[in-house]
N, C-alpha and C positions, 0 to 999 in steps of 0.2 A: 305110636308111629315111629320106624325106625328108618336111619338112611346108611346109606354105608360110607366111611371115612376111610380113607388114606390117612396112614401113622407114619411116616415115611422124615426120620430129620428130625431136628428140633420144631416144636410148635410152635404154627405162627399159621391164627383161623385169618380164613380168607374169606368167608361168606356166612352168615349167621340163620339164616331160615330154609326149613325144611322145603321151601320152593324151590330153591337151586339144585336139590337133587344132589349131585355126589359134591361133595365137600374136599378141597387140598386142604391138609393141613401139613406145613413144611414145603423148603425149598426141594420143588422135583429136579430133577437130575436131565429132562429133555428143556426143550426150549419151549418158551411162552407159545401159544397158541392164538395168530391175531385173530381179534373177532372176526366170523364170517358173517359176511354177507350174503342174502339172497336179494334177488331183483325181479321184480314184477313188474316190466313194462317200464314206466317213469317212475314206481315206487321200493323204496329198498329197505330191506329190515336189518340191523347191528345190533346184536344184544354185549351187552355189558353184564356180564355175571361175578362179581368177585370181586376181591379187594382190590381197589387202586392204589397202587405204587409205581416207584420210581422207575425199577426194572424189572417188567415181567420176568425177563428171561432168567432175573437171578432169583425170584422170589416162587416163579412156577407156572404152571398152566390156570390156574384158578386164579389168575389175578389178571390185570389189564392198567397199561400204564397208556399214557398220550400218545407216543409213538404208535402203538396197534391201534387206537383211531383213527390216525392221521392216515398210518399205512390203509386201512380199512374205506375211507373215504375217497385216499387217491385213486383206488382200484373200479371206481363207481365211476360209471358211464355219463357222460354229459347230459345224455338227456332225462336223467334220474331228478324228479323234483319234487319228490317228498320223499326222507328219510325217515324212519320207525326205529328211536334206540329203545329200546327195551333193556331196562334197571332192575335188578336184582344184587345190591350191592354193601355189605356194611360201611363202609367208604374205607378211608385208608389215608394217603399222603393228601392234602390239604392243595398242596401248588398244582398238583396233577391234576385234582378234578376240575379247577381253577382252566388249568391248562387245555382238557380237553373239552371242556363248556365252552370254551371260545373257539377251537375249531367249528363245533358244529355249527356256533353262530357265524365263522365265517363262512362257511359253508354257502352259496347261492339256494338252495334246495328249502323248504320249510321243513323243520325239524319237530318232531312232535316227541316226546317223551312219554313210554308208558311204564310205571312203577307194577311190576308184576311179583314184587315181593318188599323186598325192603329198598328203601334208599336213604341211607344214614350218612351225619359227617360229611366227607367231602362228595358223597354222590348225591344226598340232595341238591347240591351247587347244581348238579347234573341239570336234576329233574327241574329245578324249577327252574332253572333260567330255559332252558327250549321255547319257543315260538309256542307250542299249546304242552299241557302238562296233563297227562290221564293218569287217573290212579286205578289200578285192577281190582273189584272186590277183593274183600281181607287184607289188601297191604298197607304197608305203614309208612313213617316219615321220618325222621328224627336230625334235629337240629342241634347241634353244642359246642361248646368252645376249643379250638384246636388246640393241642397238647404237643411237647415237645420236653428233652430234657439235654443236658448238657453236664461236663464235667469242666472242674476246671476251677480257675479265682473268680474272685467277683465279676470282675469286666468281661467275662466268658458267658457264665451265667445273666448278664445283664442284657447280652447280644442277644440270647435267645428268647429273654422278656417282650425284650425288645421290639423283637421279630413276630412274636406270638400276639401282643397288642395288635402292629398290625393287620396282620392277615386275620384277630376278629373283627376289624374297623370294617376288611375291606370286604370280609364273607357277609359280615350285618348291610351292607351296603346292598349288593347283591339281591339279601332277600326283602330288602325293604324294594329296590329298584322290579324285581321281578312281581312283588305281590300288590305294588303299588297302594299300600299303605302304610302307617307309621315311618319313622325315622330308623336311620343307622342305630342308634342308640336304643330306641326301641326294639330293634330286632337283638341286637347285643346282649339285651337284659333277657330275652326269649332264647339265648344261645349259652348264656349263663347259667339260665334254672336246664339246662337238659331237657329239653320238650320235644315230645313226642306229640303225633297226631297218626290217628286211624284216616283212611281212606277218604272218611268225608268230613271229619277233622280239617283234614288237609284244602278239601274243598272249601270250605267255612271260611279257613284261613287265607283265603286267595292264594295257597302255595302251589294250587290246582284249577284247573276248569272243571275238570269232570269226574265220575267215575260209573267204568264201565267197562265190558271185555272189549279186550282189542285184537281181531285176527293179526295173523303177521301175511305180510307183503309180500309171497310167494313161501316155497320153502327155507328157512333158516335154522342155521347151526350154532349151535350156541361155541360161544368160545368156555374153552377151558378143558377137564377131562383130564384123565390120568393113565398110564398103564401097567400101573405099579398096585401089584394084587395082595401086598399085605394090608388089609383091611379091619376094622373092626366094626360093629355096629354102634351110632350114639342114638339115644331116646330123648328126640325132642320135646315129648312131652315129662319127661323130668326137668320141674326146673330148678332141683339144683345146681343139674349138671348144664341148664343153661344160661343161669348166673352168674358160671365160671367162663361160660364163652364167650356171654354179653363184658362181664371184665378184660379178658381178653383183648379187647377190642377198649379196653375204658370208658366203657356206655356207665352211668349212674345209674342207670335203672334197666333191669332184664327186660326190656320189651313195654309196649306201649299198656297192658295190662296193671306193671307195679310201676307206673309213673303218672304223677298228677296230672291232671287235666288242661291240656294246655291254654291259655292266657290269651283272647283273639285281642290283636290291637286293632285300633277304630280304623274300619273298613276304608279306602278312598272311593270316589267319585269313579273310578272304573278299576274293576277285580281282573287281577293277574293279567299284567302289562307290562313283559319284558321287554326289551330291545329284542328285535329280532332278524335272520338275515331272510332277505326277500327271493324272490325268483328273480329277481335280474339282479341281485349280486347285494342290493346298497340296503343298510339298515333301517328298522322303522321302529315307530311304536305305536299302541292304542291310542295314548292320549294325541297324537301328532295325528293319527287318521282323522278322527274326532275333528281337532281343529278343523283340516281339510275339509271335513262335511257340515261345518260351520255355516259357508257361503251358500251351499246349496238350502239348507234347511231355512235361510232366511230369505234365499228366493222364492223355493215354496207359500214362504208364509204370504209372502206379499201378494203371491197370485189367490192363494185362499179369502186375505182378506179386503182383494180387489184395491190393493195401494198401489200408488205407482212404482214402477221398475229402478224410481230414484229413492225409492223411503229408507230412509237410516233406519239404524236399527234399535233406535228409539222408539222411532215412533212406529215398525212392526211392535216391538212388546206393547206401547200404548192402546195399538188398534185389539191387540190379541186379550189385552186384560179387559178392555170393554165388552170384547164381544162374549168372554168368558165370564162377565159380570163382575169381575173385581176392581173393586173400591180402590186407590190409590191412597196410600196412608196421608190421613191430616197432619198437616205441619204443627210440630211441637211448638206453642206458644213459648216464647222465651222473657220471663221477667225482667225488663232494665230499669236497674237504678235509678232514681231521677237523680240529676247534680244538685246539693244546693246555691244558691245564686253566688256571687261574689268568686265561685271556684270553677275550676276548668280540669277536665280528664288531661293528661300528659303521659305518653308513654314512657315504659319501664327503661328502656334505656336511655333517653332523652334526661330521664330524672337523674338516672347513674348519673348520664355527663356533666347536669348540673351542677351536682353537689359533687362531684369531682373537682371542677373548677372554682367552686367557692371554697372550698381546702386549699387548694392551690394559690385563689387569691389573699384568703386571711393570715397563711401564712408570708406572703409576700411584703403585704401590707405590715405584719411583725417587724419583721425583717427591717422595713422601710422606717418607721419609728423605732424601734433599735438603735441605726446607724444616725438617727437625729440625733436622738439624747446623748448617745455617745461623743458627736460631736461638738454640742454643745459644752459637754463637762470638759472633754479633752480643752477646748478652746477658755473657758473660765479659767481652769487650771493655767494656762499657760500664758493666761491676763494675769496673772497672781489673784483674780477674787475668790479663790476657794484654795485651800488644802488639798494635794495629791491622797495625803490621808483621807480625808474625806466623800471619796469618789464613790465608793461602794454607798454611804448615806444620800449621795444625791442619788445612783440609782433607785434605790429605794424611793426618794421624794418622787421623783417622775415617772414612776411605776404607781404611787399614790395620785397623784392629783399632773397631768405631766405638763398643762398649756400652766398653771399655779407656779412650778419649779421653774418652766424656763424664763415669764416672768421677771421672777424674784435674783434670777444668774442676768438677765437682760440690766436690773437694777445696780447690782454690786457694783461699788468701788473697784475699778481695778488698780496694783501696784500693792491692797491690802496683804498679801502676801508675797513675802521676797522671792524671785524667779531665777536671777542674774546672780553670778557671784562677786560679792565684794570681798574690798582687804586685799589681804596676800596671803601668799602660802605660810606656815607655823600657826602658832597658838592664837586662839581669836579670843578680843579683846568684846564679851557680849553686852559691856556696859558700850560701846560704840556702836552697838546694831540698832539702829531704830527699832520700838517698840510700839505695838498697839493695846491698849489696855483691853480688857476682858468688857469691862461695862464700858468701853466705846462700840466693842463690837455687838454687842446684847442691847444697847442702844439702836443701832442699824437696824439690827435684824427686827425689833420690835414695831418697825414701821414698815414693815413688810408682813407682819403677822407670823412673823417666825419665833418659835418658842427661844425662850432662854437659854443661851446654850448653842446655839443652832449653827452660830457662826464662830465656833470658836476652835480651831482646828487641833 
């Protein structure tokens, strides 16, 4: 199968499957071509054929940036209330498709997107954020992490990491929010590996509702076209030659064929469920209609099961599982401890505070006998019954035995040690100092149970 190509400029592929028919390759020399529109009554078809970028007008007629959306859309009659885009697109710039997926969401109209060839990159944003997503026999899907490069220092380079992080945060977002299952990070890792999905792939993976032919909505024009007649022919069923296209574009893998099977993440409670914009202008979603039909389906029940117009919705599920025959699960027996007697349970932090405050108080109490014995020694000392020397030994004693120590300082002589100074000032005469002999004081101390020794400073 062969199609015909425009050589025209440096290359730069704008559309990757032989669906799209004539192919830009290079920036054409006329102006972008905004998609047309046809209108049938309230319904209107825009196709989207080609690569999206920043500026059609500089990049060519086979491509499609925001602005020819948005132009495309204003031109739509008010009372148009279902739009038909039609994708055929390798994708292209990343904020653009970003960009023109929230027009159509802001759109009042319900927006249906039908995948009639490829929609890769930043045109899957397209397809699957729309209100309903249809896939067209034989088209494909393809999901993968945006790419960007920079020159420059490090802090250059960093800005564009930077940036490319993001915008995968915010595209995994998207397809987690539109396919309503798995997480950001979930789809991240599915944007990582380069995943591709066939038609009902796509379906499987909530990235779609459907797949089927979809007429278009009166007559329509596709955008894009050339009239520039130097041509050559490319053979899409060569795939070498479209390996080098699929590169082109930095796809990993030439088409849905040489790329692994893609990865479904676990399904949610309702399949493909974007935010969407309604016919009177304001947003919605699946799960939000749901809710709303919450009250109804449990009035229902109560008329079915003949409860009254007050029954909570307890006791609908109660009446609903009787009459459906379900057993209400027996309550798990739970083993307790017995105490034994003399003890009492106390809870966990009760216990903390206790033995916080018996730390608190043992150490107080230290404290408290510390400052006794201390003053008792200070005070013997400065009766004369003990040696200044000797202070440290009486600590000691009243660290050993302390009501024993103080005692035996209660009994002491006082005056046994001189305090006071006598004489005068020069040379002391120590034959004039009164003396107390060794075996007077070891005498004393013996009738108190003090070793030998004990009293003698």
């Amino acid at each position: 199968m062969t199609r015909r190509v425009n050589t025209a400029a440096p290359i730069e592929l704008s559309a990757a499957l032989p669906a799209a028919g004539r192919l830009a390759i290079g920036r054409e020399a006329q102006a972008s071509a905004v998609p047309k529109v046809s209108v049938d009554g309230t319904k209107a078809t825009i196709r989207i054929y080609g690569s999206i970028v920043s500026y059609s007008s500089w990049w060519g007629s086979a491509s499609v940036c925001a602005n020819d959306v948005a132009q495309a859309l204003d031109e739509l009659d008010p009372a148009v209330t279902e739009i038909q885009v039609r994708l055929n697109s390798p994708g292209g710039a990343a904020f653009e498709g970003v960009a023109i997926l929230n027009l159509l969401r802001a759109h009042p109209a319900k927006i249906t997107a039908v995948v009639d060839g490829l929609a890769a990159s930043a045109a899957s944003v397209i397809a699957v954020g729309c209100d309903e997503t249809i896939m067209s026999p034989g088209s494909a899907l393809m999901v993968h992490n945006p790419s960007g490069g920079a020159w420059g220092e490090v802090s250059d380079l960093q800005k564009v990491i930077n940036q490319l992080n993001s915008l995968t945060g915010n595209m995994a977002a998207l397809y987690a929010e539109a396919t309503g299952s798995g997480t950001a990070d979930d789809w991240a890792a599915v944007m990582d590996a380069e995943t591709w999905y066939t038609a009902t792939e796509a379906v499987e993976a909530g990235l779609a509702d459907s797949t089927q032919v979809v007429p278009d909505a009166g007559k329509t024009i596709t955008a894009g076209g050339t009239d520039d007649e130097s041509e050559i022919e490319v053979d899409f069923e060569d795939d070498e030659l479209m390996s080098a296209l699929f590169a082109r574009f930095g796809y990993r893998y030439a088409g849905r064929d040489a790329a692994p099977a893609p990865t479904q993440i676990a399904a949610a409670a309702l399949a493909h469920i974007p935010p969407t914009a309604s016919a009177d202008g304001h947003t919605k979603t699946a799960q939000k209609e749901t809710a709303m039909a919450l009250p109804e389906l449990i009035t229902n029940a109560r008329q079915e099961l003949g409860l009254a117009e007050t029954a909570d919705e307890a006791t609908v599920v109660a009446a609903l599982s009787e009459a459906l025959g379900i057993q209400p699960a027996a309550p798990v027996a739970t083993a307790t401890a017995a105490i034994p007697e003399g003890m009492s349970l106390i809870e966990t932090d009760v216990l903390t505070e206790l033995r916080t405050g018996a730390e608190d108080g043992r150490a107080a109490r230290a404290q408290q006998i510390a400052s006794h014995r201390d003053s008792l020694i200070t005070a013997a000392i400065a009766a004369g019954k003990i040696s200044p020397a000797r202070k440290d030994h009486w600590i000691k004693q009243f660290a050993a035995d302390a009501e024993g120590a103080e005692q035996v300082l209660a009994q002491l002589e006082p005056g046994l040690i001189p305090v006071d100074e006598r004489g005068h000032a020069g040379d002391v005469d120590s034959s004039s100092t009164p003396q107390v002999s060794a075996d007077a004081l070891d005498a004393l101390g013996a009738t108190f149970g003090l070793q030998k020794g004990a009293l003698n400073g």
